[in-house]
N, C-alpha and C positions, 0 to 999 in steps of 0.2 A: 479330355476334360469334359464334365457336365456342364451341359446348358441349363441355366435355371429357366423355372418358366415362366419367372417374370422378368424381363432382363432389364437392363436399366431402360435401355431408351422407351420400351414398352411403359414401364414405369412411370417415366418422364411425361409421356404422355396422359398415364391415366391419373394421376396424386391432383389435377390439377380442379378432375371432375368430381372427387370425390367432396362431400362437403364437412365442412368443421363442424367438431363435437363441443357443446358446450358441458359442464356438468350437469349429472345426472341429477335431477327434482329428488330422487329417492333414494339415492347414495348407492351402494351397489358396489360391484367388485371394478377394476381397474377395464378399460374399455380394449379390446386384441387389436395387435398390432395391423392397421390396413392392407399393408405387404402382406404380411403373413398370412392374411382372411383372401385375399384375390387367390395368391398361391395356392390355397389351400380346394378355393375353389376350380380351379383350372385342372388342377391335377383331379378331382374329382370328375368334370367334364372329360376326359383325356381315359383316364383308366374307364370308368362306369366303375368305380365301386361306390357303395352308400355313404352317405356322409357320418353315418354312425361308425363307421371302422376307418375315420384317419387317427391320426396318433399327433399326439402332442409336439409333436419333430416338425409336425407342417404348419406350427406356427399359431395354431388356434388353441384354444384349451378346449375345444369341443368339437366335434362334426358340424353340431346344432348349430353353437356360438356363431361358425362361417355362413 
């Protein structure tokens, strides 16, 4: 079985420091998932590839977005 690479207790730990979103002053499209934006970033630290070439699958809608 795959290890994710955020796994829960990692998790557990990090949801705590991140801080609350309130709405957007300018409205705007819907805000990406925290899990998904860390993940997204990790996996990018881990491989070395750019953040222009992850894929929708890693939870962000854009490289950028994470």
């Amino acid at each position: 079985m795959v290890q994710p690479l955020v796994s829960k207790d990692l998790w557990s730990a990090v949801e705590p420091l991140i801080p609350k979103r309130g709405p957007h002053p300018e409205g705007g499209g819907p805000p990406v998932d925290d899990r998904g934006a860390l993940t997204s970033i990790l996996f990018v630290l881990k491989s070395g590839i750019l953040l222009e070439l992850l894929t929708l699958e890693m939870g962000c809608s854009s490289g950028m977005t994470c």
